[in-house]
mmCIF file of the N, C-alpha and C atoms, coordinates in Angstrom:
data_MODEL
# 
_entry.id   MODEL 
# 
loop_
_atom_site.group_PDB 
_atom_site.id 
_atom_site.type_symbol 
_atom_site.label_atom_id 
_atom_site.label_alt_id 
_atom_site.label_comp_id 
_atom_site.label_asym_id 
_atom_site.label_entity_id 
_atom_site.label_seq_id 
_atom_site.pdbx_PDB_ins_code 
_atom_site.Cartn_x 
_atom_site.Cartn_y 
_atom_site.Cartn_z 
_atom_site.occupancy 
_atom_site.B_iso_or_equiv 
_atom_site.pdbx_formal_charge 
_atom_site.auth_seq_id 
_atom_site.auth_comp_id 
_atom_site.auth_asym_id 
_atom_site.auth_atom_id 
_atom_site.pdbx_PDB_model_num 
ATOM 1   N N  . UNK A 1 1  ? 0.826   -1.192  0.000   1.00 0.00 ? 1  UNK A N  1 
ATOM 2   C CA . UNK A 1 1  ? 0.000   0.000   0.000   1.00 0.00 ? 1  UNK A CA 1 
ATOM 3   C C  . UNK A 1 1  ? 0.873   1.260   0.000   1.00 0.00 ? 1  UNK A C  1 
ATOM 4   N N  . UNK A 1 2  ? 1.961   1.026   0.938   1.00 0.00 ? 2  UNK A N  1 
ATOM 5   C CA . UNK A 1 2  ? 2.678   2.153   0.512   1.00 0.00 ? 2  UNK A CA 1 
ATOM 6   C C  . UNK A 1 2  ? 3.325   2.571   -0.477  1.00 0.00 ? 2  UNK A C  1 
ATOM 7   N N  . UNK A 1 3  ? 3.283   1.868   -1.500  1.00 0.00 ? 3  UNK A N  1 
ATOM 8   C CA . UNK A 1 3  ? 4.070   1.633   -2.660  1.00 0.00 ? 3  UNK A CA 1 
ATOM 9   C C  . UNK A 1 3  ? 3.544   2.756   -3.360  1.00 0.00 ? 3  UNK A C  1 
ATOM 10  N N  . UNK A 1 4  ? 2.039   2.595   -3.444  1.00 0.00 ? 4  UNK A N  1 
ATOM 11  C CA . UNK A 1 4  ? 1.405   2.979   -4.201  1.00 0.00 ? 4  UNK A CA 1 
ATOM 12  C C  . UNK A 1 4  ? 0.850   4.346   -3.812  1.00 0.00 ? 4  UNK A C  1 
ATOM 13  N N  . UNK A 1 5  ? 1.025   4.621   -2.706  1.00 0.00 ? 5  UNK A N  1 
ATOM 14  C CA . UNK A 1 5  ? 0.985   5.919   -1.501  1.00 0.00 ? 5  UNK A CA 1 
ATOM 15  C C  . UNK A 1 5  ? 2.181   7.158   -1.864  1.00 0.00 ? 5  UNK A C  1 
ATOM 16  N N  . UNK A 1 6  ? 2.963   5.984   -2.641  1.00 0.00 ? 6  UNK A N  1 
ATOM 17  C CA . UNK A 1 6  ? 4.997   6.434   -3.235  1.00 0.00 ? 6  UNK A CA 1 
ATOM 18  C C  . UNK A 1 6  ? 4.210   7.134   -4.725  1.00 0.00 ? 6  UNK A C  1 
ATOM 19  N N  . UNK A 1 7  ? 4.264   6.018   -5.359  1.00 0.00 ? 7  UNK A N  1 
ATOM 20  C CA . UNK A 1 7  ? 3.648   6.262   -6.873  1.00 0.00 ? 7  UNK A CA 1 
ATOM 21  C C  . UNK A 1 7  ? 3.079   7.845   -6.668  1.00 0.00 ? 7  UNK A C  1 
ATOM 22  N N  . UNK A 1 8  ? 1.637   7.712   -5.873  1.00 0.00 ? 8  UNK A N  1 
ATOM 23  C CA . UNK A 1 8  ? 0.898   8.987   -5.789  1.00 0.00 ? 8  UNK A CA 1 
ATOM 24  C C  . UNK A 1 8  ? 1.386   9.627   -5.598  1.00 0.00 ? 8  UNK A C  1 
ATOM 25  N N  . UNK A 1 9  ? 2.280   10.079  -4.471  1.00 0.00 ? 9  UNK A N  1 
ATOM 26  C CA . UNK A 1 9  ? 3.377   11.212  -4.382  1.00 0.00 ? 9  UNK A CA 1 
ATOM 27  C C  . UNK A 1 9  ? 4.302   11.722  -5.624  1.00 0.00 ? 9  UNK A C  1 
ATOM 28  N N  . UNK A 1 10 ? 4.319   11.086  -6.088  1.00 0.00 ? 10 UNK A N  1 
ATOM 29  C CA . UNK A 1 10 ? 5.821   11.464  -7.240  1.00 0.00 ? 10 UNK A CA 1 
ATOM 30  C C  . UNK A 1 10 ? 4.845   12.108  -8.398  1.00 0.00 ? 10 UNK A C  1 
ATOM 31  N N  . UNK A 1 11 ? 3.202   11.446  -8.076  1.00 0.00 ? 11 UNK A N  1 
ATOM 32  C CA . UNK A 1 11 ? 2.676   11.630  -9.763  1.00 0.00 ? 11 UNK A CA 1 
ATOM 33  C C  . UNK A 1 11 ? 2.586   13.610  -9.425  1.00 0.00 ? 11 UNK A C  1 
ATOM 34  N N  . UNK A 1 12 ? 1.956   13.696  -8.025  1.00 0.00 ? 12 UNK A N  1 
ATOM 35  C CA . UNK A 1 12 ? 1.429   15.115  -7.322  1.00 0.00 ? 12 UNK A CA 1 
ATOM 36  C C  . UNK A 1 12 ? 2.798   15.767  -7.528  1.00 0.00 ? 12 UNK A C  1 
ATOM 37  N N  . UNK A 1 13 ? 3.606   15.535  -7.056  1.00 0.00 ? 13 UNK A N  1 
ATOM 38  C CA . UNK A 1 13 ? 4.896   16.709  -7.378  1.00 0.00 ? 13 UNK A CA 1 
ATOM 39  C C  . UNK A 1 13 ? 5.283   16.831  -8.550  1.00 0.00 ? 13 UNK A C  1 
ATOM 40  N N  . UNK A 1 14 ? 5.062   15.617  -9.686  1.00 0.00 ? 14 UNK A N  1 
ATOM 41  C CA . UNK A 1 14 ? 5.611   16.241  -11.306 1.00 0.00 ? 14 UNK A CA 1 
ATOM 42  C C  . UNK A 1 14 ? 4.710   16.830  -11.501 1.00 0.00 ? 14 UNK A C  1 
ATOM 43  N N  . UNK A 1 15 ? 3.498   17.031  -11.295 1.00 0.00 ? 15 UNK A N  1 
ATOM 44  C CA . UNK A 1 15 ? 2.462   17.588  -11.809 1.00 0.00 ? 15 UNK A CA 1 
ATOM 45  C C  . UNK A 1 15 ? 2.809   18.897  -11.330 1.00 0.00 ? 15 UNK A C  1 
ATOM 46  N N  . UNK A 1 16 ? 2.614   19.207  -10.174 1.00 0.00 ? 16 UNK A N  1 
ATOM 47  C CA . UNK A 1 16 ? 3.137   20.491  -9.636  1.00 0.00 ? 16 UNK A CA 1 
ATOM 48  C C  . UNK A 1 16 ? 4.455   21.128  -10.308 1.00 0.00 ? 16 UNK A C  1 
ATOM 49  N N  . UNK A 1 17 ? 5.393   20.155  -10.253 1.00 0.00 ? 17 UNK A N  1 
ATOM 50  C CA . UNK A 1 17 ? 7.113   20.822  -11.383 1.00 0.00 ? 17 UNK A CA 1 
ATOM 51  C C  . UNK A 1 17 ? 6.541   21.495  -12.691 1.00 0.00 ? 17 UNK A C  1 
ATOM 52  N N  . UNK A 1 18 ? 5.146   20.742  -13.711 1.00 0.00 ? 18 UNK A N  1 
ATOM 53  C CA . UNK A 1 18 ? 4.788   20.790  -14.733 1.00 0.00 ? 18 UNK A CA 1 
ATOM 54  C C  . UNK A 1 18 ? 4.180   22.116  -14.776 1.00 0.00 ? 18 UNK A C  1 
ATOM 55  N N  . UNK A 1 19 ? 3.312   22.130  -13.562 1.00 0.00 ? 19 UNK A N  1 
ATOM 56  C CA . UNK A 1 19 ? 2.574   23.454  -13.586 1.00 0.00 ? 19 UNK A CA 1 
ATOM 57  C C  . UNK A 1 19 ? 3.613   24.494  -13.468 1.00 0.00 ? 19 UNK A C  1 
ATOM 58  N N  . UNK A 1 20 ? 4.293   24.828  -13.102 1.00 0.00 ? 20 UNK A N  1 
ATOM 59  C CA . UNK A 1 20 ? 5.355   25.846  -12.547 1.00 0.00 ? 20 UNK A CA 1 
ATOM 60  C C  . UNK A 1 20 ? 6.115   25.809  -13.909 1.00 0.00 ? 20 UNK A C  1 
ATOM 61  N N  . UNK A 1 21 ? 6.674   25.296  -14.586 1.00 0.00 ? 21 UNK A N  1 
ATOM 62  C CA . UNK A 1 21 ? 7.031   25.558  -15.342 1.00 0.00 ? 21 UNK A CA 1 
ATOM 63  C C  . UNK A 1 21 ? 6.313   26.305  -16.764 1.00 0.00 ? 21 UNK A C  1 
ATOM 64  N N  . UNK A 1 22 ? 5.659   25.436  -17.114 1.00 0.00 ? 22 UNK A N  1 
ATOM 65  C CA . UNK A 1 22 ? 3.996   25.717  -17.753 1.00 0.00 ? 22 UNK A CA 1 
ATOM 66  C C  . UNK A 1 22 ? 3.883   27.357  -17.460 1.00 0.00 ? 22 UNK A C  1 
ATOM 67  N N  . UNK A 1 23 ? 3.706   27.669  -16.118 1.00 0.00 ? 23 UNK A N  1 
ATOM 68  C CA . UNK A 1 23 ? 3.153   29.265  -15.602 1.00 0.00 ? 23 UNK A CA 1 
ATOM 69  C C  . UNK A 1 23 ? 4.325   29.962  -16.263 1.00 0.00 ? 23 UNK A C  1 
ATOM 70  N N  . UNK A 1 24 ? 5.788   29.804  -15.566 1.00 0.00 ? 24 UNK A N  1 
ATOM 71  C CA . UNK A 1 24 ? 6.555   30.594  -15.766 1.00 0.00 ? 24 UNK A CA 1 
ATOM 72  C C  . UNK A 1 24 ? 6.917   30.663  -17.745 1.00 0.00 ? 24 UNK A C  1 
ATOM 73  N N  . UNK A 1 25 ? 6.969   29.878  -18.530 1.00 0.00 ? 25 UNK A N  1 
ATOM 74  C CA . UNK A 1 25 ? 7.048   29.709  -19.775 1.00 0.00 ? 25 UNK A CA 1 
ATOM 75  C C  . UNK A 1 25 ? 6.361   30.438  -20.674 1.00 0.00 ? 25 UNK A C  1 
ATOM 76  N N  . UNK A 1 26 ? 4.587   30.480  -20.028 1.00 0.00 ? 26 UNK A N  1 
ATOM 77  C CA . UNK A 1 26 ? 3.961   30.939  -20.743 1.00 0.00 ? 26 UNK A CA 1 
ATOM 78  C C  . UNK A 1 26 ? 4.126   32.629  -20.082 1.00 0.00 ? 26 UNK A C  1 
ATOM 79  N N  . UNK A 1 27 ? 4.240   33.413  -18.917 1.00 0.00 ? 27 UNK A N  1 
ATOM 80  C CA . UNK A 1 27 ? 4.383   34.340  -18.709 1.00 0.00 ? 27 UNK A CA 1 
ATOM 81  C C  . UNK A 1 27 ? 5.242   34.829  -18.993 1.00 0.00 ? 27 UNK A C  1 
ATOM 82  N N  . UNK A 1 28 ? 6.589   34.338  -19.544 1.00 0.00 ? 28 UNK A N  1 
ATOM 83  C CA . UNK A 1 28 ? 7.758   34.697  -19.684 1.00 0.00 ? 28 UNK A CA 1 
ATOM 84  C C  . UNK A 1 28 ? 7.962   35.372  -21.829 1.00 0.00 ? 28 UNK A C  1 
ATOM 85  N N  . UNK A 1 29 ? 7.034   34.209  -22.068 1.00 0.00 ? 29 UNK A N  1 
ATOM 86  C CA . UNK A 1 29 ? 6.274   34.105  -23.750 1.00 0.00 ? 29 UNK A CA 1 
ATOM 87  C C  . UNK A 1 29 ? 5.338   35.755  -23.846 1.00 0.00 ? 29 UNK A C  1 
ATOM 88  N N  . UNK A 1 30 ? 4.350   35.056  -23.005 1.00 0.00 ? 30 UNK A N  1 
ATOM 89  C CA . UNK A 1 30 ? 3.673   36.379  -23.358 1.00 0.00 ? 30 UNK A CA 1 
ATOM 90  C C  . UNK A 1 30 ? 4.356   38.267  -23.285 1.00 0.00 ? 30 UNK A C  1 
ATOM 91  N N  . UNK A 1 31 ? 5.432   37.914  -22.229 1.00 0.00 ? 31 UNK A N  1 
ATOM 92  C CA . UNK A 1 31 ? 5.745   39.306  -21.905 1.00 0.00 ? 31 UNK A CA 1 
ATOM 93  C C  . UNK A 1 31 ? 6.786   39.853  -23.080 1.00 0.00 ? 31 UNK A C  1 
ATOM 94  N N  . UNK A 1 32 ? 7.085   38.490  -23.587 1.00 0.00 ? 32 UNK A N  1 
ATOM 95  C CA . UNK A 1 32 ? 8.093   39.013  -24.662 1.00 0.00 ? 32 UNK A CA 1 
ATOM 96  C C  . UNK A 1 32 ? 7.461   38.994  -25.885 1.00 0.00 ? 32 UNK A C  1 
ATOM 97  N N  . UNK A 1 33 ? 6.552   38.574  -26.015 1.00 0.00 ? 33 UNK A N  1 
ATOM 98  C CA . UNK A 1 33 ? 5.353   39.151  -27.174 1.00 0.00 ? 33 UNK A CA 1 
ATOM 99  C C  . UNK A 1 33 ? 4.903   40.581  -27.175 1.00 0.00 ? 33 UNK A C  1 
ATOM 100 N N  . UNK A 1 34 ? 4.119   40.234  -26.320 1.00 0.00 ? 34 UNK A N  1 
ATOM 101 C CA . UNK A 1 34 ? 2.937   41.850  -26.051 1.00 0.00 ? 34 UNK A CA 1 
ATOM 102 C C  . UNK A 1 34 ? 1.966   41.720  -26.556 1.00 0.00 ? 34 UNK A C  1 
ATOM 103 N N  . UNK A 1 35 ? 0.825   42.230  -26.124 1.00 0.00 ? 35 UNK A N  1 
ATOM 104 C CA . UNK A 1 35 ? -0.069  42.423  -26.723 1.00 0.00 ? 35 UNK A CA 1 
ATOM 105 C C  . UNK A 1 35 ? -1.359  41.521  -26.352 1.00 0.00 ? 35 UNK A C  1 
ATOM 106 N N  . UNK A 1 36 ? -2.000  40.865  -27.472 1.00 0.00 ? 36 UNK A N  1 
ATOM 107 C CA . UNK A 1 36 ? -2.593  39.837  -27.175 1.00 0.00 ? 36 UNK A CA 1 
ATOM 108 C C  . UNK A 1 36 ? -2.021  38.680  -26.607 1.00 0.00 ? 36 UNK A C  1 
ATOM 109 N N  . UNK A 1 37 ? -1.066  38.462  -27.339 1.00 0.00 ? 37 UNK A N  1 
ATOM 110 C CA . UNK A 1 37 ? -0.374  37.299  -26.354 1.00 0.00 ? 37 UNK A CA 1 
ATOM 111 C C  . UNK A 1 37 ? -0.650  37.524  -25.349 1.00 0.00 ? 37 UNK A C  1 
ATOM 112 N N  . UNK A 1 38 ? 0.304   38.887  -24.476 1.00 0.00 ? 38 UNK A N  1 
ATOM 113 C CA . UNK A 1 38 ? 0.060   38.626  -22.945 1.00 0.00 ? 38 UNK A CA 1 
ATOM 114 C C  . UNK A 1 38 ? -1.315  38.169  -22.363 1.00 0.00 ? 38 UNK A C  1 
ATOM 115 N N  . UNK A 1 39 ? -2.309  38.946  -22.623 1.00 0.00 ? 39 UNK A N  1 
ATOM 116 C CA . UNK A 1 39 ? -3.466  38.436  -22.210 1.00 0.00 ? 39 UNK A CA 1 
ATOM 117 C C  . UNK A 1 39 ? -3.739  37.122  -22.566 1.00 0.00 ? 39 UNK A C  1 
ATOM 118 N N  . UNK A 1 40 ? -3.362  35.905  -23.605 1.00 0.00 ? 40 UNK A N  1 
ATOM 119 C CA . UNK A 1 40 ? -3.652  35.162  -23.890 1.00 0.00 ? 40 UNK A CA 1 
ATOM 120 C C  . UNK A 1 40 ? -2.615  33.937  -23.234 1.00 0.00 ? 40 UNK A C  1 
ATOM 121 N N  . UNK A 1 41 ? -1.695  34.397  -22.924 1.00 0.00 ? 41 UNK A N  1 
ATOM 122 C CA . UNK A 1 41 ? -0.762  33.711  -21.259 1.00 0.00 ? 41 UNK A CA 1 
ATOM 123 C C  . UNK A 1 41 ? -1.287  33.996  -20.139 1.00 0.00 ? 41 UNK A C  1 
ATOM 124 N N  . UNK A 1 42 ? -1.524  35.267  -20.013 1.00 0.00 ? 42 UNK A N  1 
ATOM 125 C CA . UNK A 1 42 ? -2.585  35.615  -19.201 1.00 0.00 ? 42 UNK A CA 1 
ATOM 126 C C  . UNK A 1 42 ? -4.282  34.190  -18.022 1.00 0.00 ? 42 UNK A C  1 
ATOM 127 N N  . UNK A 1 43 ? -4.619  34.474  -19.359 1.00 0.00 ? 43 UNK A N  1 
ATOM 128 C CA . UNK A 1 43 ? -5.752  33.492  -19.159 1.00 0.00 ? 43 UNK A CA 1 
ATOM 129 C C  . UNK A 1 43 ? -5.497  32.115  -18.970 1.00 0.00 ? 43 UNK A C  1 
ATOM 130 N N  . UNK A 1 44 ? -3.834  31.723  -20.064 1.00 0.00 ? 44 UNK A N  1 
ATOM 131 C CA . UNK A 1 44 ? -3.801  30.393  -19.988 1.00 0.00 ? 44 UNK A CA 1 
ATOM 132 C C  . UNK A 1 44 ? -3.229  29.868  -18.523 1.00 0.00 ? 44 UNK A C  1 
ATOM 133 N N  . UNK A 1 45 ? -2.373  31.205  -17.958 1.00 0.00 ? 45 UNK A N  1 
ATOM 134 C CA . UNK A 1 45 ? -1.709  30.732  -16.382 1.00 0.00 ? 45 UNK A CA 1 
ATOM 135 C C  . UNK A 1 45 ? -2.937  30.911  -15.603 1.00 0.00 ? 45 UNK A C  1 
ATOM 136 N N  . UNK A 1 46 ? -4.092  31.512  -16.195 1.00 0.00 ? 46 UNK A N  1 
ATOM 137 C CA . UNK A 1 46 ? -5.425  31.078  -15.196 1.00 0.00 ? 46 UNK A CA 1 
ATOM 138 C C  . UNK A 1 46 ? -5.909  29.802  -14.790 1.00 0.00 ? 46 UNK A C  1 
ATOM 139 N N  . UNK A 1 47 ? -5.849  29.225  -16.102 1.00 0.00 ? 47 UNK A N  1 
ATOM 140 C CA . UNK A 1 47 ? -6.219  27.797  -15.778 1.00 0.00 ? 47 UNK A CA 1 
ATOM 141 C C  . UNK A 1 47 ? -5.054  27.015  -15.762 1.00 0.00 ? 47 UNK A C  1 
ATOM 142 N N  . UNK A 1 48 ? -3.588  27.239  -15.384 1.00 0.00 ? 48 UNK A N  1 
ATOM 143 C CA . UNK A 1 48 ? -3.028  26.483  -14.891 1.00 0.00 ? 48 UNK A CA 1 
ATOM 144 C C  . UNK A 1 48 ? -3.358  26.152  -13.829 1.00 0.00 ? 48 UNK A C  1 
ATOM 145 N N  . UNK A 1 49 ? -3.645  27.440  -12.984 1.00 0.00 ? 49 UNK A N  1 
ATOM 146 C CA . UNK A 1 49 ? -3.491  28.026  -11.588 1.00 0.00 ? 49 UNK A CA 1 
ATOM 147 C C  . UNK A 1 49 ? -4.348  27.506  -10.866 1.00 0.00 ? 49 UNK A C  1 
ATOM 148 N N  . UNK A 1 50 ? -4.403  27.933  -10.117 1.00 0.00 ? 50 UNK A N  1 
ATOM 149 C CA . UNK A 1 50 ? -5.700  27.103  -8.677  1.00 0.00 ? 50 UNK A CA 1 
ATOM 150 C C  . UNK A 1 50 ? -6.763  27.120  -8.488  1.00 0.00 ? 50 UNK A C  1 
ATOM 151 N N  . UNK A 1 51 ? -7.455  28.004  -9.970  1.00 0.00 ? 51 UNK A N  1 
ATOM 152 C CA . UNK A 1 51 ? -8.724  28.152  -10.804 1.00 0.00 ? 51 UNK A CA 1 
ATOM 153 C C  . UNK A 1 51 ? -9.071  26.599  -11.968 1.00 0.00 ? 51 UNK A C  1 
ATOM 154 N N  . UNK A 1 52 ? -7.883  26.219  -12.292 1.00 0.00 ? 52 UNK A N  1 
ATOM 155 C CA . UNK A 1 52 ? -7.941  25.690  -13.347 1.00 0.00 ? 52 UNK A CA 1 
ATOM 156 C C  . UNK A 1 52 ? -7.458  23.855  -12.571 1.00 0.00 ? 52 UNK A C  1 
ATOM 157 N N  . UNK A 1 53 ? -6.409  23.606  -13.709 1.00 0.00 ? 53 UNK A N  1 
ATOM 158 C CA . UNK A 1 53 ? -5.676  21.722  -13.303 1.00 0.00 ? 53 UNK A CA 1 
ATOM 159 C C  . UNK A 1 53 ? -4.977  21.646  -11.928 1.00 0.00 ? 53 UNK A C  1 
ATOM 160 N N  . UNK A 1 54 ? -4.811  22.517  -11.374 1.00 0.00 ? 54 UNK A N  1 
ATOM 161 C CA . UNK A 1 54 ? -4.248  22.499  -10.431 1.00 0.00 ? 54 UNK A CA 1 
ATOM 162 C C  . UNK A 1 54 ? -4.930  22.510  -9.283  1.00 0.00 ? 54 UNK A C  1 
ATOM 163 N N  . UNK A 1 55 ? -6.043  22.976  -9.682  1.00 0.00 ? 55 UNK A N  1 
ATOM 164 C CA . UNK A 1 55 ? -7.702  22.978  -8.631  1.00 0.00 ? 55 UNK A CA 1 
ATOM 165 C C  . UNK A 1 55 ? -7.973  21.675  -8.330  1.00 0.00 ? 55 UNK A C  1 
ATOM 166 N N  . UNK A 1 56 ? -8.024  20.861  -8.834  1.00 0.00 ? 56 UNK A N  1 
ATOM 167 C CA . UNK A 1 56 ? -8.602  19.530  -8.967  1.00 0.00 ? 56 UNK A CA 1 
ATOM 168 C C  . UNK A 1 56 ? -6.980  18.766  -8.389  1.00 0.00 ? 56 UNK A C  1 
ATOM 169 N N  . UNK A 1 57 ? -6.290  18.881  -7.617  1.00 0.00 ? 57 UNK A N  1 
ATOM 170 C CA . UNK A 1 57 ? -5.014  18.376  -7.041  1.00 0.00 ? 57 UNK A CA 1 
ATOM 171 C C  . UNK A 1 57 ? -5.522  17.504  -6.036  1.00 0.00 ? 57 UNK A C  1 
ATOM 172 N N  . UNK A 1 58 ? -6.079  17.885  -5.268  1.00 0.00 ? 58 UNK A N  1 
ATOM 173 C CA . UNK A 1 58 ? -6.854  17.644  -3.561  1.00 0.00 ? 58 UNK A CA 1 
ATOM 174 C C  . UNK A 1 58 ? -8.189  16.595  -4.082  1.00 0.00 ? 58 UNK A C  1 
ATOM 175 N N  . UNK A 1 59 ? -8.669  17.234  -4.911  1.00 0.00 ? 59 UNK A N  1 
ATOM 176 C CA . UNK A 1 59 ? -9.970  15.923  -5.062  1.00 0.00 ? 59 UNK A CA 1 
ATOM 177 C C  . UNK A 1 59 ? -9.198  14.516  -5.737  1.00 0.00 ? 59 UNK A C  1 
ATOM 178 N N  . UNK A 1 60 ? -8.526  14.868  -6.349  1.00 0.00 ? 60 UNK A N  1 
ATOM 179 C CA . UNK A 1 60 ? -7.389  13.574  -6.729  1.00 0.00 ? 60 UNK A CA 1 
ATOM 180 C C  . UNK A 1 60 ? -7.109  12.546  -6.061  1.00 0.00 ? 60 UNK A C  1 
ATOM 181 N N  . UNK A 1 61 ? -6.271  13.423  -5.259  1.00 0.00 ? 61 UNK A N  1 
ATOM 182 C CA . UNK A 1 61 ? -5.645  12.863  -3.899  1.00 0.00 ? 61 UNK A CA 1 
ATOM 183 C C  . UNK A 1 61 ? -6.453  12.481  -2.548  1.00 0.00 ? 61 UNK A C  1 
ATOM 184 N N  . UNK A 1 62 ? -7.786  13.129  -2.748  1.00 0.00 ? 62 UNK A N  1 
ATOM 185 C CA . UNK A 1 62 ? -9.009  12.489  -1.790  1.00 0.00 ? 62 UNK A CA 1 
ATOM 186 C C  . UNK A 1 62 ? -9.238  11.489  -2.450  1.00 0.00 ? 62 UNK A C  1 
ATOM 187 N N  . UNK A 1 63 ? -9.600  11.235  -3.765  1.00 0.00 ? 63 UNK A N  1 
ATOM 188 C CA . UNK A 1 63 ? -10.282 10.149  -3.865  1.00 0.00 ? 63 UNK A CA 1 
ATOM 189 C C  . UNK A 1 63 ? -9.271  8.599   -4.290  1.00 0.00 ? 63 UNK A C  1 
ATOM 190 N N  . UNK A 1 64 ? -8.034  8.992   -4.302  1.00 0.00 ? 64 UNK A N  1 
ATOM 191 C CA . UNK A 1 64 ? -6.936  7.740   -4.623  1.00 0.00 ? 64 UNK A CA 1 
ATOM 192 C C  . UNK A 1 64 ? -7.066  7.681   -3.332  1.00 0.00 ? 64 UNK A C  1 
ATOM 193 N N  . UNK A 1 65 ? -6.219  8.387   -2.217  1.00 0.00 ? 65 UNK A N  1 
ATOM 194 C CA . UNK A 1 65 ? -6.282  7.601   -0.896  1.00 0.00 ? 65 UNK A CA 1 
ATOM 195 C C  . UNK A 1 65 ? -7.679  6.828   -0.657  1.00 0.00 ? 65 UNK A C  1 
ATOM 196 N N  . UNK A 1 66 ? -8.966  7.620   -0.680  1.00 0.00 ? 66 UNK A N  1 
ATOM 197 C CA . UNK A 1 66 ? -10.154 6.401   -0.396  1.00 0.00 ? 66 UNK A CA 1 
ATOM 198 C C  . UNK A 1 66 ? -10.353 5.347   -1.020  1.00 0.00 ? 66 UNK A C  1 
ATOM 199 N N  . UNK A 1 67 ? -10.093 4.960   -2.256  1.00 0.00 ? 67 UNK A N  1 
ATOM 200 C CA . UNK A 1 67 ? -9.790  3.686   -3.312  1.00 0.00 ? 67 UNK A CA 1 
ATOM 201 C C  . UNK A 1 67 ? -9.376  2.885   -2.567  1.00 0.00 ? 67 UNK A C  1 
ATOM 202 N N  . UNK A 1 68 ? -7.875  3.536   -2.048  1.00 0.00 ? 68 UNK A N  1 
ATOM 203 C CA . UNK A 1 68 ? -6.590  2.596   -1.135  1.00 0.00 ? 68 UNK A CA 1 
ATOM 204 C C  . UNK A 1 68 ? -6.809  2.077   -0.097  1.00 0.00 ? 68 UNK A C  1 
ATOM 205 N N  . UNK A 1 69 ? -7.964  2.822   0.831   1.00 0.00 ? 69 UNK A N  1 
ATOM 206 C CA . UNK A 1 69 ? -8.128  2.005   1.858   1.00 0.00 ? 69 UNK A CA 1 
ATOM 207 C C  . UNK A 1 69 ? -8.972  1.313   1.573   1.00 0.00 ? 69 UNK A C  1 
ATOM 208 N N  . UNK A 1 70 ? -10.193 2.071   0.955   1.00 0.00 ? 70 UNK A N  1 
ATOM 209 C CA . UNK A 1 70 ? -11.198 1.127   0.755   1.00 0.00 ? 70 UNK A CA 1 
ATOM 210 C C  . UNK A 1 70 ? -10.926 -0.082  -0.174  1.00 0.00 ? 70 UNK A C  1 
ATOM 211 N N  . UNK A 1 71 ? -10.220 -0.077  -0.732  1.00 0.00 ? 71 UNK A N  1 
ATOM 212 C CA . UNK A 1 71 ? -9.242  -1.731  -0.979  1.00 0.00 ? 71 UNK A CA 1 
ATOM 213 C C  . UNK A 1 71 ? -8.670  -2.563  -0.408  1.00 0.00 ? 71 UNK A C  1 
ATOM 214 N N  . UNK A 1 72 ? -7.917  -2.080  0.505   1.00 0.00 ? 72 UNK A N  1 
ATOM 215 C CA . UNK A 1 72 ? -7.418  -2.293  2.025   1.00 0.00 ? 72 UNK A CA 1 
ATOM 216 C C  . UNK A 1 72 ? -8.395  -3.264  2.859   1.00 0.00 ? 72 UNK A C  1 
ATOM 217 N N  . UNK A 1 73 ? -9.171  -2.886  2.975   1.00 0.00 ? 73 UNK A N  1 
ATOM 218 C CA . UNK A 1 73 ? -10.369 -3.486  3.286   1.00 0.00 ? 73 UNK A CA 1 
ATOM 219 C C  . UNK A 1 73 ? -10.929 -4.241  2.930   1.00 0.00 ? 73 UNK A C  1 
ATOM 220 N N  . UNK A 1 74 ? -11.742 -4.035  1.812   1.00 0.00 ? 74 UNK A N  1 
ATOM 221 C CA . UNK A 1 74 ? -12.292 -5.517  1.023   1.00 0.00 ? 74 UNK A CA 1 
ATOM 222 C C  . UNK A 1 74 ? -11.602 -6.366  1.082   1.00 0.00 ? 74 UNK A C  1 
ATOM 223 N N  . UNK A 1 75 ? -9.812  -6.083  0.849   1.00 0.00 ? 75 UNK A N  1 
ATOM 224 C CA . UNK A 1 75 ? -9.009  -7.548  1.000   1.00 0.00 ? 75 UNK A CA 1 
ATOM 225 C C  . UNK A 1 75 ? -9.277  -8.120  2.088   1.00 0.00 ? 75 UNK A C  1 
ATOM 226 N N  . UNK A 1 76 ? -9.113  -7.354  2.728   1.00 0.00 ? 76 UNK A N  1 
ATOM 227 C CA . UNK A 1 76 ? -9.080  -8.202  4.124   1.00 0.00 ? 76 UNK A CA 1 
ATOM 228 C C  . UNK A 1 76 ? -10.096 -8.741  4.722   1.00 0.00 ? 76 UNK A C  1 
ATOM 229 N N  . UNK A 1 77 ? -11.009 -8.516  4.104   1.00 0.00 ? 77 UNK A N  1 
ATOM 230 C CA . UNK A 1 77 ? -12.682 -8.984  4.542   1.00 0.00 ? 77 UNK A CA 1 
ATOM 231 C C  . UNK A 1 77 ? -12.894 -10.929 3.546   1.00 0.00 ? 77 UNK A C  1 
ATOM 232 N N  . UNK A 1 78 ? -12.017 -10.707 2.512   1.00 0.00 ? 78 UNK A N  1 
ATOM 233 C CA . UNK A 1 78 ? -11.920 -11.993 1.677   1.00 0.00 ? 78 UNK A CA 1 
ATOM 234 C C  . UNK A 1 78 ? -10.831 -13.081 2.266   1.00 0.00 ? 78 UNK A C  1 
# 
């Protein structure tokens, strides 16, 4: 179980490395554009952000840990 407790961890922090990079790339793009771009990095580091894929981190991670136990369980009931 912990293995897989491991797995989940590593998937949550690349994801997080991904986002951060992602933010800084596209803000870094847009500013050296101008213009529409910016606004259009703009919006897209919106929905990187804690509005957007990064929002949905915690319901993830609520519902893999409950899988895990609640697997945990059934085994052990068989």
């Amino acid at each position: 179980m912990m293995d897989v407790l491991q797995g989940i961890g590593y998937g949550i922090v690349g994801l997080a490395i991904l986002v951060v990079v992602g933010l800084v790339v596209i803000s870094k793009l847009g500013n050296a554009v101008g213009g529409d771009a910016n606004t259009t990095a703009t919006y897209l580091a919106t929905q990187l952000g804690s509005s957007g894929l990064s929002g949905w981190v915690p319901a993830i991670i609520a519902v893999a840990i409950g899988a895990l136990f609640l697997s945990y369980f059934m085994g052990k009931r068989r």
